[in-house]
N, CA, C and O of each residue as an XYZ file, in Angstrom:
792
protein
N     -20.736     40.081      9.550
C     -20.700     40.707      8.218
C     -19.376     40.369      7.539
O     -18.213     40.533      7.908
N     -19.892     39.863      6.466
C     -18.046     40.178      5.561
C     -17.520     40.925      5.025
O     -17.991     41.856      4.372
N     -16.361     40.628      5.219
C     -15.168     42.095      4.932
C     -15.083     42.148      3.518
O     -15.375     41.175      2.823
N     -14.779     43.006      3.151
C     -14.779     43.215      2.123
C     -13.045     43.833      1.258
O     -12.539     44.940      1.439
N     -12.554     42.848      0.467
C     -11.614     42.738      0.502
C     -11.025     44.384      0.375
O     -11.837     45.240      0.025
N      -9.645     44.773      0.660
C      -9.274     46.307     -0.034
C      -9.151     46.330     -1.497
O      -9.900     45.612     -2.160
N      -8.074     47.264     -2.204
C      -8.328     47.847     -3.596
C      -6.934     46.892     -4.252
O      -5.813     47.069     -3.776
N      -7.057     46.378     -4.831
C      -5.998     45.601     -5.482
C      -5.121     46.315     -6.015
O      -5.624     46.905     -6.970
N      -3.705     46.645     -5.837
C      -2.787     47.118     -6.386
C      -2.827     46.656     -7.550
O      -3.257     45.547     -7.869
N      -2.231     47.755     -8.488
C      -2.375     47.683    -10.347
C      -0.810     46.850    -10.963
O      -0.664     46.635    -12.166
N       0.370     46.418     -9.813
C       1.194     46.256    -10.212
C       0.705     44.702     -9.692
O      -0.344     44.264     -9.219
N       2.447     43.920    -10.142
C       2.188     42.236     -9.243
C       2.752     42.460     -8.103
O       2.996     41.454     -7.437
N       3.035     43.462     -7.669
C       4.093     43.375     -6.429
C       3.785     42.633     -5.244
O       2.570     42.661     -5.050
N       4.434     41.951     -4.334
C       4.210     41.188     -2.903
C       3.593     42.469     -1.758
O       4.052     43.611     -1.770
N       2.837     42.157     -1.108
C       3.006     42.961      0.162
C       4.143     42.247      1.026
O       4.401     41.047      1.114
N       4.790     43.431      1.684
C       5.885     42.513      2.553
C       5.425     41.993      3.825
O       4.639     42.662      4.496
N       5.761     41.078      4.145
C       5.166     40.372      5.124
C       5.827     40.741      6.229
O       6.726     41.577      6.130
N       5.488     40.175      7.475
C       5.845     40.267      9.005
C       7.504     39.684      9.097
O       7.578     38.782      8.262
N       8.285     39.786      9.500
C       9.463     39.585      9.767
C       9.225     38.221     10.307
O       8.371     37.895     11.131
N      10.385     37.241      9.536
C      10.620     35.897     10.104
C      11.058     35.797     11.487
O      11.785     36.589     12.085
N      10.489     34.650     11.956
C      10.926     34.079     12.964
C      10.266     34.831     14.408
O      10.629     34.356     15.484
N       9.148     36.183     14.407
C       9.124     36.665     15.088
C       7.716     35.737     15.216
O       7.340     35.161     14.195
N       6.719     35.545     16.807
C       5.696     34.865     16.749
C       4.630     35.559     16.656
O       4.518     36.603     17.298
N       3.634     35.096     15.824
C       2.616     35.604     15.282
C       1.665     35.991     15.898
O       0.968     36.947     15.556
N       1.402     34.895     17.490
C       0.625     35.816     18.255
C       0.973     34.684     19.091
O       1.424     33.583     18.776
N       0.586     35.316     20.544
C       1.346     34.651     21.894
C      -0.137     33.459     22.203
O      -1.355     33.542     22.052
N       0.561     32.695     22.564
C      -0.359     31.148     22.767
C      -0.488     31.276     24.399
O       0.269     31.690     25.276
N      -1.868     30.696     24.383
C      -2.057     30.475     26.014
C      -1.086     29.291     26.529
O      -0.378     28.496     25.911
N      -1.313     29.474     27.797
C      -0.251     28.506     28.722
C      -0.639     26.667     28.067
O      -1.807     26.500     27.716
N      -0.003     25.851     27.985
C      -0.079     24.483     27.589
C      -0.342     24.690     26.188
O       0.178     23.823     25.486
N      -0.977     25.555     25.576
C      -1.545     25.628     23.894
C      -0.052     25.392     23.006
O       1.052     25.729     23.433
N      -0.259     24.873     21.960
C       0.412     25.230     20.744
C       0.379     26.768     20.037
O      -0.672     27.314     19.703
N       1.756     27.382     19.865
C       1.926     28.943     19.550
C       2.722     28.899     18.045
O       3.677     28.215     17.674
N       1.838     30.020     17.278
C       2.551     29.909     15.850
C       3.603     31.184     15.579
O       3.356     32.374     15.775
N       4.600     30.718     15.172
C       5.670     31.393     14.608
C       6.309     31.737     13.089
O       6.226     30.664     12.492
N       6.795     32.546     12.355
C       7.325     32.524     10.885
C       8.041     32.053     11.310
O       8.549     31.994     12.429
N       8.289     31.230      9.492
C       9.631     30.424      9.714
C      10.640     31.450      8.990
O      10.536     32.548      8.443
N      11.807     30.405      9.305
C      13.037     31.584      8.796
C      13.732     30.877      8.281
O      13.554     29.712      8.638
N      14.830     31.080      7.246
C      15.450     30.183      6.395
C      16.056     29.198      7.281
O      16.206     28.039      6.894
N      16.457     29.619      8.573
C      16.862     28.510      9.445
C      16.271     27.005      9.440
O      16.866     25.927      9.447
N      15.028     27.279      9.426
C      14.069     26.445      9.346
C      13.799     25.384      7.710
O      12.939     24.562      7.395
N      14.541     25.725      7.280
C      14.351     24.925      5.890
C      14.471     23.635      5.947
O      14.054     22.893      5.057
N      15.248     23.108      7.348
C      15.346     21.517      7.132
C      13.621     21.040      7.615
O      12.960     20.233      6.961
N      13.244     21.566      8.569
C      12.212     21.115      8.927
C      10.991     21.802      8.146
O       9.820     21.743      8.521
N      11.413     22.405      7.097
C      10.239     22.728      6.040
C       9.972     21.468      5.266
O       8.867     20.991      5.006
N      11.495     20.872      4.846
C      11.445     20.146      3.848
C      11.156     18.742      4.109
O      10.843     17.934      3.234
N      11.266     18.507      5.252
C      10.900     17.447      6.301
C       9.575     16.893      6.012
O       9.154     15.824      5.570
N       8.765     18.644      6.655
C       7.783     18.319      6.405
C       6.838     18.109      5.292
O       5.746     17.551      5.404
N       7.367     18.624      4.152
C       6.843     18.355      2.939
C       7.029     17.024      2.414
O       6.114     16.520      1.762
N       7.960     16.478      2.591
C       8.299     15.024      2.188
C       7.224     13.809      3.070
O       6.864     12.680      2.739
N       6.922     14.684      4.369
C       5.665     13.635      5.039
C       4.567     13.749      4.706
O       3.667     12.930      4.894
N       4.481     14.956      4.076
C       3.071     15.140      3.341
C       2.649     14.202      2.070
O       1.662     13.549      1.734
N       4.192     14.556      1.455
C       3.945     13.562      0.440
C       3.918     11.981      0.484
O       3.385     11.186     -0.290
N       4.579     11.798      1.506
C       4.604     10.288      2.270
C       2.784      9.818      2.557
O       2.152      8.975      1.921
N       2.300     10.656      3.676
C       1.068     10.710      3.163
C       0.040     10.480      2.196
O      -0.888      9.684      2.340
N       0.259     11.264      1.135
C      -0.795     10.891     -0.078
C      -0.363      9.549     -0.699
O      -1.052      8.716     -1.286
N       0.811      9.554     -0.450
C       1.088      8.093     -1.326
C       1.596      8.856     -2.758
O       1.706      9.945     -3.320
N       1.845      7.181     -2.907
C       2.115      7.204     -4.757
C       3.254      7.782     -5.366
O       3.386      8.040     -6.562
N       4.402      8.042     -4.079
C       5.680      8.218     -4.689
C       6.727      7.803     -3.788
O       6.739      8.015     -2.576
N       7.815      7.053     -4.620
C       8.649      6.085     -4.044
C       9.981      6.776     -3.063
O      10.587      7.846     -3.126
N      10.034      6.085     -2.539
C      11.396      7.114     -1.339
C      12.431      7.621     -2.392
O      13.074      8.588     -1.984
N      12.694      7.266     -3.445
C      13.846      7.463     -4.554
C      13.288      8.739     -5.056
O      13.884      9.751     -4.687
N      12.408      8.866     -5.714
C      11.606     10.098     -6.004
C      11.833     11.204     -5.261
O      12.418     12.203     -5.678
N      11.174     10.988     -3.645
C      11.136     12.150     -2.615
C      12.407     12.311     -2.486
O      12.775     13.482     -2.386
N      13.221     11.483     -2.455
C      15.036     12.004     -2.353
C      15.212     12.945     -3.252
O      15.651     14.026     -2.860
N      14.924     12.759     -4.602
C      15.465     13.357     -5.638
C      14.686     15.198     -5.482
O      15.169     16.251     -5.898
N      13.613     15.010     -4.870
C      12.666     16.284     -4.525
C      12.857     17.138     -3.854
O      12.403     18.281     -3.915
N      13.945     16.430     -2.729
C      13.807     17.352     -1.493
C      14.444     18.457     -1.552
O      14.124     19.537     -1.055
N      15.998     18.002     -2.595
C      16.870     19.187     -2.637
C      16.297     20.068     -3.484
O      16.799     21.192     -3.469
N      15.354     19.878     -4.249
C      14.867     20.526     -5.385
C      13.672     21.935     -4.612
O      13.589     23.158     -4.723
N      13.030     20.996     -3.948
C      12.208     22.065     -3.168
C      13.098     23.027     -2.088
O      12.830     24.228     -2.127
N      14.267     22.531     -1.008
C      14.762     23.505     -0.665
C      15.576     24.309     -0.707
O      16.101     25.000      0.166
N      15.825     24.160     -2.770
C      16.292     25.288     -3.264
C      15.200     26.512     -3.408
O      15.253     27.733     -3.254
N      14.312     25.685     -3.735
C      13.145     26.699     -4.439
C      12.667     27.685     -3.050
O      12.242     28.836     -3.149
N      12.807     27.105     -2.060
C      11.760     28.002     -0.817
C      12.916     28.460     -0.636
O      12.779     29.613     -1.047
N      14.466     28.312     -0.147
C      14.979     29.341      0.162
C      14.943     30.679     -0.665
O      14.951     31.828     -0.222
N      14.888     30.136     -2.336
C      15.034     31.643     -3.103
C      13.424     32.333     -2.771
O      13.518     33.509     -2.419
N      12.315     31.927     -2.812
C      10.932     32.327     -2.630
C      10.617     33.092     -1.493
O       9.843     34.047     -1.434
N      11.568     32.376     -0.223
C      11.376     32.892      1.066
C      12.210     34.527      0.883
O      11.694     35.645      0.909
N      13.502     34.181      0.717
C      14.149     35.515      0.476
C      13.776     36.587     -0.253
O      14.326     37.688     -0.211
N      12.688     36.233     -1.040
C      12.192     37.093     -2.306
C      10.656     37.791     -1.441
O       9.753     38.449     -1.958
N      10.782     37.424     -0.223
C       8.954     37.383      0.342
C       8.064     37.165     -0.175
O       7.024     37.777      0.069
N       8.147     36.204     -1.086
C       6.958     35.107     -1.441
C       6.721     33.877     -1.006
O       5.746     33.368     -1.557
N       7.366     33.073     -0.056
C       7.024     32.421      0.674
C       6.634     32.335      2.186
O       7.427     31.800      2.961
N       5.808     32.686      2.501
C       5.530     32.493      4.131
C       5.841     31.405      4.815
O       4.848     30.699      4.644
N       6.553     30.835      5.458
C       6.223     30.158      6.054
C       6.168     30.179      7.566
O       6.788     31.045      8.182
N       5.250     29.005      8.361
C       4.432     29.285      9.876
C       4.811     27.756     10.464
O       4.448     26.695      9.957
N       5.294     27.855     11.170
C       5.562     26.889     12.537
C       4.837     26.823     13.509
O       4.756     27.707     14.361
N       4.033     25.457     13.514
C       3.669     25.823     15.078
C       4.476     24.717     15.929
O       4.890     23.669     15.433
N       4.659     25.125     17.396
C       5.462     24.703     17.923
C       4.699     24.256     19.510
O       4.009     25.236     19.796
N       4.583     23.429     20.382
C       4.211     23.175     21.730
C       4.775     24.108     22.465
O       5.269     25.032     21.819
N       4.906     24.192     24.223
C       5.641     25.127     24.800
C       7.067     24.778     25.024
O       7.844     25.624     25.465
N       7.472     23.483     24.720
C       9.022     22.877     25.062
C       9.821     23.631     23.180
O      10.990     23.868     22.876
N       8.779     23.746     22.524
C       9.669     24.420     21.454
C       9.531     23.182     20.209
O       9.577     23.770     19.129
N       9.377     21.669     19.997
C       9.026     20.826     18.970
C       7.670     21.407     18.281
O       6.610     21.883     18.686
N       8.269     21.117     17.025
C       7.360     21.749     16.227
C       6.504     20.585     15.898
O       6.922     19.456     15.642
N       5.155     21.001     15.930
C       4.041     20.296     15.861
C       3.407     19.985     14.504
O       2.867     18.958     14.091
N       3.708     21.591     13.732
C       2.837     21.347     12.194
C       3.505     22.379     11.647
O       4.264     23.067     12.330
N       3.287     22.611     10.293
C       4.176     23.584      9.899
C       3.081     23.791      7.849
O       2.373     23.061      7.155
N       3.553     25.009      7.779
C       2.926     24.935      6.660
C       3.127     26.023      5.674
O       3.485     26.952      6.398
N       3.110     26.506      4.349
C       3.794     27.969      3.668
C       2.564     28.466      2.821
O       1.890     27.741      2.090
N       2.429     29.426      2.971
C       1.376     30.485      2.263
C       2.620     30.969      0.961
O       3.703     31.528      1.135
N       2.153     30.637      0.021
C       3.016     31.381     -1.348
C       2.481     32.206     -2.162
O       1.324     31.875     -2.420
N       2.784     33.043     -2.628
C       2.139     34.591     -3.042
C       2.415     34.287     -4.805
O       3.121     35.091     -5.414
N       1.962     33.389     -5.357
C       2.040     32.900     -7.136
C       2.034     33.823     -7.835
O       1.348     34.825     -7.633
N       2.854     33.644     -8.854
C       2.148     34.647    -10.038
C       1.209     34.787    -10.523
O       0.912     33.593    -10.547
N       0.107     35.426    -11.142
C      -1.320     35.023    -11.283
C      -1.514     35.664    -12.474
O      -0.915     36.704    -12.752
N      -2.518     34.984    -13.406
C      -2.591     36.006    -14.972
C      -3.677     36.837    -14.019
O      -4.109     36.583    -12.895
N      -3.950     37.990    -14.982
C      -4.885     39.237    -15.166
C      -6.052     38.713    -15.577
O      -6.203     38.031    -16.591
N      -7.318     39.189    -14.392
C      -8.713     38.640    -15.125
C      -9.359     39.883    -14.332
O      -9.055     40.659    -13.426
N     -10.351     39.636    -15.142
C     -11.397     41.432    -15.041
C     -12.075     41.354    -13.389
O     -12.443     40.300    -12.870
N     -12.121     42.374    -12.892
C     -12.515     42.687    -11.600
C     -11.729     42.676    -10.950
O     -10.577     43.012    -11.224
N     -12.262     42.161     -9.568
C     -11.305     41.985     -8.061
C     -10.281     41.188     -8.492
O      -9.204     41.460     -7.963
N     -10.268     40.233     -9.332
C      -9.272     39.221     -9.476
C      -8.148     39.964    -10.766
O      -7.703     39.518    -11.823
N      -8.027     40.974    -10.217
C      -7.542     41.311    -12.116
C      -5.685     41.489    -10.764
O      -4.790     42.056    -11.392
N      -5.416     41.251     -9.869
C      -4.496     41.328     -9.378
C      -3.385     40.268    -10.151
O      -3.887     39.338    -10.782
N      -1.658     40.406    -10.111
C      -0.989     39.949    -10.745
C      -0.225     38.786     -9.538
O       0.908     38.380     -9.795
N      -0.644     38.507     -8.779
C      -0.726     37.350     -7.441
C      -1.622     36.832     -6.814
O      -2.794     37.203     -6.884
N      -1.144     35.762     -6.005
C      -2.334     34.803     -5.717
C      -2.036     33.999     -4.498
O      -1.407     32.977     -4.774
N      -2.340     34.182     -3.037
C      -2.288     33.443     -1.447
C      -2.650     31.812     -2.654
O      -3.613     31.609     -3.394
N      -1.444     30.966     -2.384
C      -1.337     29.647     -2.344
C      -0.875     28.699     -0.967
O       0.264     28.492     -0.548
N      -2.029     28.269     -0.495
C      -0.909     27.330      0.789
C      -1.190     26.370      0.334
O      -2.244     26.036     -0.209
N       0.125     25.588      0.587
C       0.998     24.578      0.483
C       1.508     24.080      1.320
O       1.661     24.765      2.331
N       1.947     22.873      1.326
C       2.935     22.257      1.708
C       2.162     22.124      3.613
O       2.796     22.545      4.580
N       1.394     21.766      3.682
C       1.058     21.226      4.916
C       1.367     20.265      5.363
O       1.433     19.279      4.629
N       1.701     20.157      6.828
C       1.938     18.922      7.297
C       1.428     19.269      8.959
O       1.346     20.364      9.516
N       1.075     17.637      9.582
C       1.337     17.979     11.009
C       1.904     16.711     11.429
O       1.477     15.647     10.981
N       3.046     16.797     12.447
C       3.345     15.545     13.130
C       2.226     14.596     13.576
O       1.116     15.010     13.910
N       2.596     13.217     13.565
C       1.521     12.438     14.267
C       0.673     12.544     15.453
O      -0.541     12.479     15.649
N       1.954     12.773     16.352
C       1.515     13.050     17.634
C       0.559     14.010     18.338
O      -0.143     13.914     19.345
N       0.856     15.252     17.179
C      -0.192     16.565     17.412
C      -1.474     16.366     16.488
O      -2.058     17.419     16.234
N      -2.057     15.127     15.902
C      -2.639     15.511     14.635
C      -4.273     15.683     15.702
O      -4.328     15.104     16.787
N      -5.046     16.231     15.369
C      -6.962     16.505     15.676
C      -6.183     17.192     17.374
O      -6.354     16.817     18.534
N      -5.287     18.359     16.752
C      -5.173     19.419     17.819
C      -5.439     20.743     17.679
O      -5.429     21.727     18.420
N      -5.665     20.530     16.610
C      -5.958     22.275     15.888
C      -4.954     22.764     15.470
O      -4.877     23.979     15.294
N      -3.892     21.885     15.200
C      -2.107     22.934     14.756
C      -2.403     23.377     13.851
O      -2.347     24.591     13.655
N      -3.069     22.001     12.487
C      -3.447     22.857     10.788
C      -4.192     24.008     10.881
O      -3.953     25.025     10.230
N      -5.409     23.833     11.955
C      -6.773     24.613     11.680
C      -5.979     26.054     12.015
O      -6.359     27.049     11.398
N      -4.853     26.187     13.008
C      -4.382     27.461     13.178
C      -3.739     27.940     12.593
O      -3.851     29.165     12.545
N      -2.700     27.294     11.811
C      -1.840     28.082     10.353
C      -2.432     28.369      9.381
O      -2.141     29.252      8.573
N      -3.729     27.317      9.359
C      -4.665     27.999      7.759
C      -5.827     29.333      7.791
O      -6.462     29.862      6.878
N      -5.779     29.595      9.260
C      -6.750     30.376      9.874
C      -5.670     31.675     10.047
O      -6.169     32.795      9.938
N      -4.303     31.581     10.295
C      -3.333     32.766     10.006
C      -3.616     32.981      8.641
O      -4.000     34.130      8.419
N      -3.557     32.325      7.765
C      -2.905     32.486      6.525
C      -4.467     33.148      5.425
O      -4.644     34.003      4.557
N      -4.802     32.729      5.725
C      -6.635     33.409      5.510
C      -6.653     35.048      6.129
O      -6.842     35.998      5.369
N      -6.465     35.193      7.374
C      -6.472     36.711      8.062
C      -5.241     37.503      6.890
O      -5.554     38.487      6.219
N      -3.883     36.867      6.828
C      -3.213     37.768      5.830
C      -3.620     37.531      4.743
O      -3.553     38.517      4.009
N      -4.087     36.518      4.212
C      -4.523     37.110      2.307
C      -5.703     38.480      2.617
O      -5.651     39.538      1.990
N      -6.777     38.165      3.754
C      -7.698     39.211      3.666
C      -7.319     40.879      4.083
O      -7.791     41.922      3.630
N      -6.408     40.677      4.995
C      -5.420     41.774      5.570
C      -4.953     42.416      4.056
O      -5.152     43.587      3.733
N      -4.460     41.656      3.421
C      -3.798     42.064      2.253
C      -4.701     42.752      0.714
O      -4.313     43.235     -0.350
N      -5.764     42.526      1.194
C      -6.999     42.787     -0.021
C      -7.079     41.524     -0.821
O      -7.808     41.659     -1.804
N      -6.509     40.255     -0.680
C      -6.867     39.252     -1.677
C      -8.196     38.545     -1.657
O      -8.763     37.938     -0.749
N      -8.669     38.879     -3.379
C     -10.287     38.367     -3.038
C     -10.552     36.699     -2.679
O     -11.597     36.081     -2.475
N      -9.478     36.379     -2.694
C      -9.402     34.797     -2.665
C      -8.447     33.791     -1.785
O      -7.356     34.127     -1.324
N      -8.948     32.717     -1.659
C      -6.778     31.814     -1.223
C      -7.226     30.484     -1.914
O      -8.338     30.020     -2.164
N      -6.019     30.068     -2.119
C      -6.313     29.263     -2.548
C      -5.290     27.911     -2.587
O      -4.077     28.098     -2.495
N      -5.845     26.516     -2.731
C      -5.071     25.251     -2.081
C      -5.543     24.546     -2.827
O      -6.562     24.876     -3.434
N      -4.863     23.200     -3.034
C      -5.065     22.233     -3.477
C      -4.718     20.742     -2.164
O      -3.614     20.292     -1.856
N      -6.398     20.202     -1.529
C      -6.489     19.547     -0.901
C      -5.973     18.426     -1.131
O      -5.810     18.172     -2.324
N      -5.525     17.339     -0.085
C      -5.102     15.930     -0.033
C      -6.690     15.063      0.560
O      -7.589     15.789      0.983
N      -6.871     13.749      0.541
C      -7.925     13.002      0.900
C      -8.236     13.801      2.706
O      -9.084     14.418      3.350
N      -7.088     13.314      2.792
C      -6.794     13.627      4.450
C      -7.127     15.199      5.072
O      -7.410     15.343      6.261
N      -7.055     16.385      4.090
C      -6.983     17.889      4.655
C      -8.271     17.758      4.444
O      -9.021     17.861      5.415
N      -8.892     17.466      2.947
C     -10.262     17.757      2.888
C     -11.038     18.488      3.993
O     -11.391     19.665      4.068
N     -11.208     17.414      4.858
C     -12.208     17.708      5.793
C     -11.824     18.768      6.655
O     -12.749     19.376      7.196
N     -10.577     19.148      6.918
C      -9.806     20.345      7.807
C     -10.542     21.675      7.160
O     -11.294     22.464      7.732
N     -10.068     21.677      5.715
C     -10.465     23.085      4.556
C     -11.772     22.838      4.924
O     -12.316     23.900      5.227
N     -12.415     22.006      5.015
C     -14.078     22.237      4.437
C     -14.499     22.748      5.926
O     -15.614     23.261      5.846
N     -14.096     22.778      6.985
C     -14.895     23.260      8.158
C     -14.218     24.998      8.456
O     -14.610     25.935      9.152
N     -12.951     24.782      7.462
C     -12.526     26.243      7.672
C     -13.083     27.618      6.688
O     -12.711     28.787      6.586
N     -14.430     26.589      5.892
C     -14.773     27.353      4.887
C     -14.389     27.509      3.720
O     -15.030     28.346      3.084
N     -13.431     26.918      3.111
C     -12.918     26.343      1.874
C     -13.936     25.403      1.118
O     -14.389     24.541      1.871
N     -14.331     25.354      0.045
C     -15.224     25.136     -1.063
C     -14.202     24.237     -2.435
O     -13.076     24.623     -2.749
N     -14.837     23.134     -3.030
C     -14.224     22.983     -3.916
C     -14.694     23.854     -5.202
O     -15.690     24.513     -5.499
N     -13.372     23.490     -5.856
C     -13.641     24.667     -7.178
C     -13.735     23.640     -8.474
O     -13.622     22.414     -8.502
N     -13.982     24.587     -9.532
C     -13.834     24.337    -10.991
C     -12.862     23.578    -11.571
O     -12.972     23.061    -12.683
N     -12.161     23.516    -11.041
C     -10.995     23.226    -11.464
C     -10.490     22.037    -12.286
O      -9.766     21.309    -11.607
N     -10.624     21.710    -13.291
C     -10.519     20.372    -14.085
C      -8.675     20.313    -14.769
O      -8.173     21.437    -14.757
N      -7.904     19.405    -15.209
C      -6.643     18.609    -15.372
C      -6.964     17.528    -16.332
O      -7.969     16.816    -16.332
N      -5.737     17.508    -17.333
C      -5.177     16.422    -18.001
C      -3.929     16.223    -17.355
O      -3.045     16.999    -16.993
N      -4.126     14.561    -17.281
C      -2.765     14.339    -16.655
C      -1.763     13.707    -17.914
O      -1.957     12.567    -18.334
N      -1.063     14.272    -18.264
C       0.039     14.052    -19.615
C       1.222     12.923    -19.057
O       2.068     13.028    -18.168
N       0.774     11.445    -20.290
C       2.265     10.973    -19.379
C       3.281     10.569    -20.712
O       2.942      9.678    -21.490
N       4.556     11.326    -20.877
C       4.796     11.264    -22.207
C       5.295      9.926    -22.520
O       5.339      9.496    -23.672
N       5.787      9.069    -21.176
C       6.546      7.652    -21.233
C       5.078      6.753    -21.949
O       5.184      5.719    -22.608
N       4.297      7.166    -21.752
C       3.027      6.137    -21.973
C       2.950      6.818    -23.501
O       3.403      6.061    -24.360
N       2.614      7.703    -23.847
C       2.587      8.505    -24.932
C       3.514      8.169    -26.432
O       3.173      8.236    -27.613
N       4.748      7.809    -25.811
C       5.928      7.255    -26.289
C       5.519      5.662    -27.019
O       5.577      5.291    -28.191
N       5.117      4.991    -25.836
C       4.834      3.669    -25.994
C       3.753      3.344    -26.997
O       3.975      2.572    -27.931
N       2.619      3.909    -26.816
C       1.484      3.880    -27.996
C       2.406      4.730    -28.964
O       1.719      4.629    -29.980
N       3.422      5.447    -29.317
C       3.464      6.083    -30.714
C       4.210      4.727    -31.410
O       3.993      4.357    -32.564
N       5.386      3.889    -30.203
C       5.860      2.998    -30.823
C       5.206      1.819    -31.020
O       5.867      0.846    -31.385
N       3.875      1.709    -30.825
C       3.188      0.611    -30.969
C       2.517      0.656    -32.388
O       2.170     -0.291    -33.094
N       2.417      2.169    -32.648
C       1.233      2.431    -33.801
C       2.432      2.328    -35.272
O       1.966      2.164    -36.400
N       3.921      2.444    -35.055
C       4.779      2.560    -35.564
C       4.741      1.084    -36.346
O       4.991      0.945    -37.543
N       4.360     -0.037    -35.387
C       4.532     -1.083    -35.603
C       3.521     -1.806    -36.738
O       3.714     -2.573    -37.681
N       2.364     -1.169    -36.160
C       1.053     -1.763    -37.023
C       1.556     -1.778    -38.313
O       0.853     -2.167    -39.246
C-alpha cells in the first residue's frame, strides 16, 4: 500500500535533518555503508560533481575549474543552512564509493499537496568507476526518497543524465513535463549584429 504523504507545513521552513557525519544505517559485513556528509567532506563532494560533469560531456576542463570553487561555496553555505544533504557511501576500508546531495529548493506555492514552499532535489550524483552496477547510487537515492516521504513531501525530484536514466527508472522515477528554452545570448548577439548589417 502507499503511504500517504503527512500534512505539509504552511511555512517554507526545512525539516532538520539527521546530524552529519553520523551513518545512516549499519551495512552488512563486505557491503557498502551510507553515511552524511559533513562539511569536511566538501573536497570529495566537489570531486565528485566535477566527474559527473566529466561524464555528460560538453564542458571543457577550463569551465569545470572555474565551477568547482563556485559550487563549494554554494554547498558549504546550503549544507550549514540544512538544505543540503549530503550521503557518502563508503566500502568497509572507508574509500568512498559514490556520493550524492538531496537539496531542499525553494519552491513557488501551487494548490493542494504541492502548495508547500520546498522541494527534495537530488543532485549532484556520482559513483567511482570501480564501484559502478554495485548498488552505491541505487542506495543513496533509495535514502533520499525514505526522507522526502518521512518528511511529508508529495514528490522528489531530479534531473537525469543519459547514464542515471536507467538507475531512476527502476527506482520508480518517471519522466515529467518538463519542457526548456535554451537562451544563448553570444549567438543572440551575433544574429543582432548580422541583421545590423543588412
Amino acid at each position: 500500500m502507499a503511504r500517504r504523504p503527512g500534512p505539509a507545513p504552511r511555512s517554507g521552513r526545512v525539516p532538520r535533518p539527521r546530524r552529519p557525519g553520523a551513518p545512516v544505517r549499519a551495512a552488512p559485513r563486505g557491503a557498502i555503508g551510507l553515511r552524511r556528509a559533513t562539511v569536511a567532506d566538501l573536497p570529495l563532494l566537489v570531486r565528485h560533481r566535477r566527474g559527473m560533469w566529466t561524464d555528460i560531456g560538453g564542458r571543457s576542463p577550463r569551465v569545470l575549474d572555474r565551477a568547482d570553487p563556485v559550487y563549494r561555496r554554494w554547498a558549504r553555505r546550503e549544507m550549514g543552512a540544512g538544505r543540503l544533504l549530503g550521503l557518502v557511501a563508503e566500502d568497509r576500508s572507508g574509500r568512498a564509493a559514490a556520493s550524492g546531495a538531496l537539496w531542499i529548493a525553494p519552491a513557488h506555492p501551487r494548490p493542494g499537496v504541492f502548495a508547500r514552499l520546498t522541494a527534495p532535489y537530488v543532485m549532484s550524483m556520482y559513483t567511482e568507476p570501480e564501484f559502478r552496477r554495485r548498488g552505491a547510487a541505487s542506495r543513496i537515492v533509495r535514502w533520499m526518497v525514505r526522507w522526502a516521504r518521512d518528511h511529508g513531501y508529495p514528490r522528489i525530484y531530479l534531473n537525469a543524465s543519459t547514464m542515471g536514466r536507467p538507475v531512476y527508472a527502476r527506482l520508480g522515477f518517471v519522466p515529467g513535463n518538463e519542457m526548456r528554452l535554451d537562451l544563448h545570448p553570444a549567438r543572440r548577439r551575433r544574429s543582432g549584429r548580422a541583421g545590423r548589417r543588412r
